[in-house]
DOMI-261197 format. One line per field, with one value per residue (C-alpha): x negated, y, z. Coordinates in steps of 0.05 Angstrom, whole numbers, plus 5000, padded with zeros to 4 digits. Layout:
N
c1	c(X,...)
c2	c(Y,...)
c3	c(Z,...)
***
This chain:
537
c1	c(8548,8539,8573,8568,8610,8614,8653,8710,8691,8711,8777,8743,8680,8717,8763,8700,8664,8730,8730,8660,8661,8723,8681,8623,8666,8705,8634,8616,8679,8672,8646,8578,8582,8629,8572,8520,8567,8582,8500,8484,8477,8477,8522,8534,8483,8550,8587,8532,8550,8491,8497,8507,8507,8505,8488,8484,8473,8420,8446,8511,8514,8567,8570,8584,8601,8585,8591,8592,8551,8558,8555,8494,8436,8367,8318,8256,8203,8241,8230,8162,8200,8206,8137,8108,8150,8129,8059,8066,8091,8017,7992,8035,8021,7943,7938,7915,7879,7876,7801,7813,7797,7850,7817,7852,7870,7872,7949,7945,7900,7953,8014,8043,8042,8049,7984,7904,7876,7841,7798,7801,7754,7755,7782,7820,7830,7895,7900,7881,7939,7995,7976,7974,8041,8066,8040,8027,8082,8019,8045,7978,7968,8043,8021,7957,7986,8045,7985,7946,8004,8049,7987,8038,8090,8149,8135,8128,8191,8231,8202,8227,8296,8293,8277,8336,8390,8357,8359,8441,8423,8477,8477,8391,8355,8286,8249,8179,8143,8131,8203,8183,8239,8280,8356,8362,8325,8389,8406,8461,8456,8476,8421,8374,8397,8398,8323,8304,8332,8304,8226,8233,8260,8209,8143,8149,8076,8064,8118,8090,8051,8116,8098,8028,8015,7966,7919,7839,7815,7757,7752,7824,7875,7945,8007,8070,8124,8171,8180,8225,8165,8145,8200,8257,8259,8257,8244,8191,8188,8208,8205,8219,8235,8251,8260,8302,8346,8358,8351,8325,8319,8309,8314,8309,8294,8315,8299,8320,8320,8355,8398,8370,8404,8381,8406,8403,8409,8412,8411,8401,8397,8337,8286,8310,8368,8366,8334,8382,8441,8392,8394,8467,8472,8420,8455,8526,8513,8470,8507,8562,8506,8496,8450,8435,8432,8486,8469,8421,8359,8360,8325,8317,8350,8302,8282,8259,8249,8205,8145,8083,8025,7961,7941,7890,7830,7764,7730,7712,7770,7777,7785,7838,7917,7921,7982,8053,8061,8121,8181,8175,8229,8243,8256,8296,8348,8414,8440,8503,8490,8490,8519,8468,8504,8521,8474,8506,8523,8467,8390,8319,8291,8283,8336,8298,8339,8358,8383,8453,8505,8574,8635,8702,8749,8832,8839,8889,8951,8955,8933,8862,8829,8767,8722,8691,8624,8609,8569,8545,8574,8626,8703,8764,8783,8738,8740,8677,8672,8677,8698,8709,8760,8803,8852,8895,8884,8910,8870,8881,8821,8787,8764,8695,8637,8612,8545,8503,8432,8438,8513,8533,8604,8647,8662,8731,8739,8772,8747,8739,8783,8814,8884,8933,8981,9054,9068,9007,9005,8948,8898,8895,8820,8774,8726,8662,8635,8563,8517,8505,8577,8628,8681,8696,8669,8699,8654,8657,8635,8611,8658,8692,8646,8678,8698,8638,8631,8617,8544,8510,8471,8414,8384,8429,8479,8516,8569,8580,8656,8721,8762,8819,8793,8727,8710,8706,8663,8612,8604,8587,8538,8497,8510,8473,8419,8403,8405,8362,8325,8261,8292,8355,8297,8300,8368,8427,8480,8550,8626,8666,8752,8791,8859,8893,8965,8995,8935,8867,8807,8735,8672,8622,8561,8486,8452,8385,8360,8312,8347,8300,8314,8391,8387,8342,8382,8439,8415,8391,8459,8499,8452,8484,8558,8563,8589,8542,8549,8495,8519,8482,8496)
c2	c(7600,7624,7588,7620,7585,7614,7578,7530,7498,7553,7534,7473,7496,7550,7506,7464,7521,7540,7476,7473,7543,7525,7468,7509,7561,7500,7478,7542,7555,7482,7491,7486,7452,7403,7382,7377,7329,7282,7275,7270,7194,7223,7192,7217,7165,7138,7111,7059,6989,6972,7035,7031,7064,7068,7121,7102,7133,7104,7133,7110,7056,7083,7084,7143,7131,7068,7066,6982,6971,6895,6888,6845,6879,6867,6901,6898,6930,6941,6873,6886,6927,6852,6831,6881,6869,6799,6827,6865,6811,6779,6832,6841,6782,6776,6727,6786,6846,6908,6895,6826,6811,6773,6728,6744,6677,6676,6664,6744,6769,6757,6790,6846,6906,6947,6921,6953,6898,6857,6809,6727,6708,6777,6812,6863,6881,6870,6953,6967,6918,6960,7029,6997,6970,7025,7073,7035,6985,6935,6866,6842,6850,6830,6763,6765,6777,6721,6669,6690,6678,6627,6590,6591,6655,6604,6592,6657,6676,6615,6652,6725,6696,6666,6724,6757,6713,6724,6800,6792,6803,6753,6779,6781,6727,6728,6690,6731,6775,6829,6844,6822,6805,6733,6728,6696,6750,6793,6840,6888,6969,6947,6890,6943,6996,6942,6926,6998,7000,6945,6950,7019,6999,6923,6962,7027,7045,7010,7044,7113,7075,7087,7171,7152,7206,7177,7119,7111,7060,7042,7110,7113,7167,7129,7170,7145,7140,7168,7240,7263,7251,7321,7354,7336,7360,7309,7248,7200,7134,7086,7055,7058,7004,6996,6938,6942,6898,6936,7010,7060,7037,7081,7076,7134,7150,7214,7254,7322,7349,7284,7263,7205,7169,7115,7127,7082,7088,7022,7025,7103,7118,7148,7167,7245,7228,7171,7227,7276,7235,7218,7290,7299,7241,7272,7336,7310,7271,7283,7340,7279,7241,7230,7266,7218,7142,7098,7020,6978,6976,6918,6848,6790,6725,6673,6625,6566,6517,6563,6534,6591,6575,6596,6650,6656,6701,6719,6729,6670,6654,6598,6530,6507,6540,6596,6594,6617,6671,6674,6722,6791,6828,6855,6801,6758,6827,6810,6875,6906,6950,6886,6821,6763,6708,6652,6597,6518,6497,6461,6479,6439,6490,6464,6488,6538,6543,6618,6630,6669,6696,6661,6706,6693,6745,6746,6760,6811,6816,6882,6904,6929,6965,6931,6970,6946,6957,6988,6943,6949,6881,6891,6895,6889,6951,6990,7057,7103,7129,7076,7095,7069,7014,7002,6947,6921,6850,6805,6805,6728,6691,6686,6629,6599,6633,6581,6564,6614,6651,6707,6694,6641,6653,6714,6754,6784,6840,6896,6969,6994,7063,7098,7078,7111,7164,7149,7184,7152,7101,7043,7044,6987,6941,6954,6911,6925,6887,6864,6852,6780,6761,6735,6780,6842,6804,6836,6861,6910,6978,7036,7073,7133,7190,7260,7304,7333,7405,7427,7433,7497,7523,7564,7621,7663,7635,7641,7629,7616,7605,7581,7533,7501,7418,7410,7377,7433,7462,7416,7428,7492,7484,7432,7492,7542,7498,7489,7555,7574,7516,7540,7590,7536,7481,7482,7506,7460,7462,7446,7452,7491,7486,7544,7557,7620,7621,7554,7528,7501,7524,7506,7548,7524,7554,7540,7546,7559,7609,7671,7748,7762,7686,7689,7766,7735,7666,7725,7761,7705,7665,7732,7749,7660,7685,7651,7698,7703,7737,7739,7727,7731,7667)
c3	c(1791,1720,1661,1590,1531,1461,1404,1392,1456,1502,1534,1557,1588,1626,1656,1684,1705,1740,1783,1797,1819,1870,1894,1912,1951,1988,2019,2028,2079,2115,2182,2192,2265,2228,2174,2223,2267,2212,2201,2272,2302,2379,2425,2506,2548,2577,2511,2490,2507,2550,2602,2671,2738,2802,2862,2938,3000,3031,3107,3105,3056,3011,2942,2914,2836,2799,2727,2705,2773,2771,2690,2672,2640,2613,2678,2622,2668,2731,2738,2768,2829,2858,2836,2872,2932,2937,2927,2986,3022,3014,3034,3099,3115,3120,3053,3008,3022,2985,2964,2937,2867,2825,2760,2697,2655,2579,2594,2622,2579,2509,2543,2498,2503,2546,2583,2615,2563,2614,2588,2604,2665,2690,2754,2772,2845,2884,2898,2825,2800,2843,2812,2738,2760,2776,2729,2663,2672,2654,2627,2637,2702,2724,2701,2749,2804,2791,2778,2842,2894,2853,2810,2753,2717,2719,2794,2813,2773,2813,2880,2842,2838,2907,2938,2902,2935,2997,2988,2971,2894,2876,2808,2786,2751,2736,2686,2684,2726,2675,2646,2575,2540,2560,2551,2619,2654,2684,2734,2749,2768,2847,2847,2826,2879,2935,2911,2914,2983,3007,2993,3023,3087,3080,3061,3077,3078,3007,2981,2974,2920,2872,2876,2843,2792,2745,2754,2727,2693,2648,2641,2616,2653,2654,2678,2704,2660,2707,2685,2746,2795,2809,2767,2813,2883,2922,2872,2911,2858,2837,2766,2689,2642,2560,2515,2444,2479,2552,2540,2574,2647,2718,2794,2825,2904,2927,3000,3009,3082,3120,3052,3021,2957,2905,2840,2774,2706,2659,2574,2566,2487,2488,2542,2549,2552,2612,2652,2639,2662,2726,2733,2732,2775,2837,2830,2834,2891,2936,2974,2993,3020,3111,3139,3196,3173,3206,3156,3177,3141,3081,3105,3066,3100,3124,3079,3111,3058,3018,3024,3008,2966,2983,2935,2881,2892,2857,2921,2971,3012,3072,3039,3090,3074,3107,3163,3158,3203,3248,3206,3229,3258,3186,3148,3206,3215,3189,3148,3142,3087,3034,3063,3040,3015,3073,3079,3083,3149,3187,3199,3201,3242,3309,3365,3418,3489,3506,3579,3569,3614,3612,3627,3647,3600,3592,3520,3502,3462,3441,3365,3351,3302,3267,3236,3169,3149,3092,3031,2956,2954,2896,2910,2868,2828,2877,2878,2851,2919,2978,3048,3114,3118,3179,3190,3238,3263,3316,3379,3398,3406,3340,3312,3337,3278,3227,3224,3214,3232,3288,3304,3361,3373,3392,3459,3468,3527,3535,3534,3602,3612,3669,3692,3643,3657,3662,3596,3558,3514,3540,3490,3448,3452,3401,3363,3324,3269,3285,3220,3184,3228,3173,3206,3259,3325,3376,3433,3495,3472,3523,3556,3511,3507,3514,3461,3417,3410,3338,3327,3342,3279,3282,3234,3191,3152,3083,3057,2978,2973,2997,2972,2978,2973,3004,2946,2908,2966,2965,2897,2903,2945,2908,2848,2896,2907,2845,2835,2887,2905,2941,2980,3008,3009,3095,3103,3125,3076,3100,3092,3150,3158,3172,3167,3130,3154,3130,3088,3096,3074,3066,3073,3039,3088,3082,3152,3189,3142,3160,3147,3093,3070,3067,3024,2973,2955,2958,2908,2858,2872,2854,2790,2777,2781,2857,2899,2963,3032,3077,3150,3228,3258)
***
């Protein structure tokens, strides 16, 4: 800064110039990180109100973090997850077929954006209305197929929310079919997971709709909104969502080798940065998930008093109501993965005679252990990551069950064994908890299988660490396989113990690779800062 004076006025110019100049060299020396932090708006995903989380194993049943997993939320277009899986339904059941054509009503035709701008008295066909589902998040034809199977949206949002309870959402309502914005239309991150869980283990064959790419139509290319499809190993479906008033919305399915989790993400800030903190959560996890699946699959519970419509086609159809079929073995399955919620004592279905073998047993006296299944359903102050539970109970008779489908009473015997020695300890009986049952029922399991030898692994092995909490092992080895994800895509990453005079360690080992295999992820794990050795198994 220049400042000329000349004259009388001298004195007070320079002192003027003298503080402007001191200004200028204060901004000059403020940090420039600082100045770009106090114009920056950007917030972490996790600090706006409306976020939430949740990440479950899919084998096990566990749930491995949960940020706000039972905190209502706006679903905005995840919503059509359960219109499509009552859509499948239809199909399953022989009232719609893939080729039908649905009419579009003036009522369809005005929905908002975002929507294939189908035109009143049209059609669209039933397999064309899954992939613009799925891939254009059409609003449109949400409402075409809610009209063809429930003649009304309000009905088919009533059957929506049905379907929820049914499925153990305790916490979803619907009010539309598309996810348009309704301030009664709520769900929760563990409603959303359970969903995701469900109409993979329900429709398993329609599902792989949810990896569509891109969808045709009227000459139009649509792609999915889901960027991690093909960016993410592993990352099969399932859906996006946004509204002003929800966020940025994702489930997220995720198989790599025998680990399978669902992830999801509820009121991101932004869309980059919703898949981002999907990232972190896949990567994070999915080294802690089973590699062998233990839960039952998810089943709705029966329904009796639902009483189906005959759906709405284009295309000539029979004029007399199609039949119920029976419930198939899917939907009748009790689950113990999510407990539905109990049904009220007493049935209209009528009671069918089963011939059943009566025993005589001596209950026992002696303590048992009950194991307790695993759930999503939502405990107090629950940790992020949930674990098997076990208790001791008393082994008196229990109660007789209450009312309820699948379970008629409860079977008390003891576990057959060999005569103990005289310096054992008689083992105590043991119960099992059998799905749908409201507690451990105790039954007679087979007899105790001897001791399992660790499991032989194959191939050439290596190891990327040792560490003193296997937590911090498993970490490193989803690290390496990030790292080198092509080359560890078939191995079998795992953690191994071994002790070191007075303390444990744990290897963390990556197993079943080729020679020329296990020197490569070597070298691009060691280029990474991961130390790597390359072992023969």
């Amino acid at each position: 800064m220049y400042c000329v004076s000349v004259g009388p006025s001298f004195g007070l110019r320079g002192v003027v110039c003298a503080v402007l100049s001191a200004l200028v060299l204060v901004s000059v020396a403020a940090d420039p990180a600082d100045a770009r932090a106090r114009r920056s708006k950007w917030k972490p995903a996790t600090a706006d109100q409306r976020y939430a989380d949740i990440v479950v194993d899919v084998n096990s049943g566990d749930v491995l973090r949960g940020t706000h997993p039972d905190a209502q939320r706006f679903p905005a277009s995840l919503t059509k997850i359960m219109t499509l899986y009552l859509l499948f339904e239809q199909i399953e059941t022989g009232k719609l077929k893939l080729s039908n054509r649905l009419e579009v009503s003036p009522e369809a035709a005005t929905q908002a954006p975002s929507k294939l701008g189908l035109t009143p008295g049209g059609t669209i066909s039933v397999e064309d209305s899954i992939r613009a589902l799925v891939t254009k998040s059409a609003n449109d034809a949400a409402v075409v197929v809610a009209e063809a199977i429930a003649g009304t949206e309000e009905d088919f949002a009533k059957l929506m929310t049905r379907k929820a309870r049914a499925l153990g959402m305790s916490r979803t309502t619907y009010k539309n079919a598309s996810g348009l914005p309704d301030d009664e239309q709520l769900t929760t991150a563990r409603d959303q997971a359970l969903l995701a869980m469900a109409i993979q283990d329900r429709f398993p064959k329609h599902y792989s709709y949810f990896s569509t790419a891109s969808f045709r139509w009227n000459g139009r290319t649509m792609r999915n909104h889901n960027r991690l499809l093909g960016r993410v190993e592993g990352v099969d479906g399932i859906k996006t969502g946004y509204t002003r008033a929800s966020g940025f919305n994702l489930v997220t399915s995720v198989r790599r080798g025998k680990r399978h989790i669902v992830a999801v993400v509820l009121g991101g800030k932004s869309g980059g940065a919703r898949d981002a903190r999907m990232r972190e959560l896949i990567a994070g996890n999915i080294m802690q998930a089973a590699i062998s699946r233990t839960s039952p699959k998810v089943a709705a519970a029966p329904d009796p008093a639902v009483q189906t419509k005959r759906v709405r086609v284009a295309a000539a159809v029979p004029a007399a109501p199609l039949p119920d079929p029976a419930p198939s073995k899917a939907d009748t399955s009790a689950t113990a993965a999510i407990p539905t919620p109990r049904p009220a004592a007493g049935s209209t279905e009528p009671i069918k005679p089963h011939v059943v073998k009566t025993l005589s047993v001596k209950p026992s006296t002696a303590p048992v252990a009950a194991a307790v299944p695993l759930s999503l359903t939502p405990a107090a102050a629950a940790p992020a990551h949930t674990t098997l539970a076990v208790r001791t109970v008393d082994a008196s008779p229990p109660p007789p069950a209450a009312s309820r489908p699948g379970v008629l009473g409860v079977l008390s015997m003891p576990v057959p064994q060999a005569a103990p020695a005289a310096a054992e300890t008689p083992r105590p009986q043991q119960t099992y908890a059998v799905a749908g049952a409201p507690a451990a029922v105790p039954l007679s399991p087979p007899p105790a299988a001897p001791a399992v030898r660790a499991k032989p692994r194959s191939g050439w092995i290596i190891q990327v660490g040792a560490f003193e909490a296997e937590s911090e092992a498993r970490e490193r080895l989803s690290s390496a396989q990030e790292k080198a994800a092509k080359l560890l895509a078939g191995s079998e990453p795992f953690t191994e113990p071994v002790s070191k005079g007075d303390k444990t360690l744990y290897r963390a080992r990556f197993a079943g690779l080729k020679p020329d295999q296990a020197e490569a992820a070597c070298r691009i794990l060691k280029r990474s800062d991961i130390a790597c050795m390359a072992l023969r198994n």
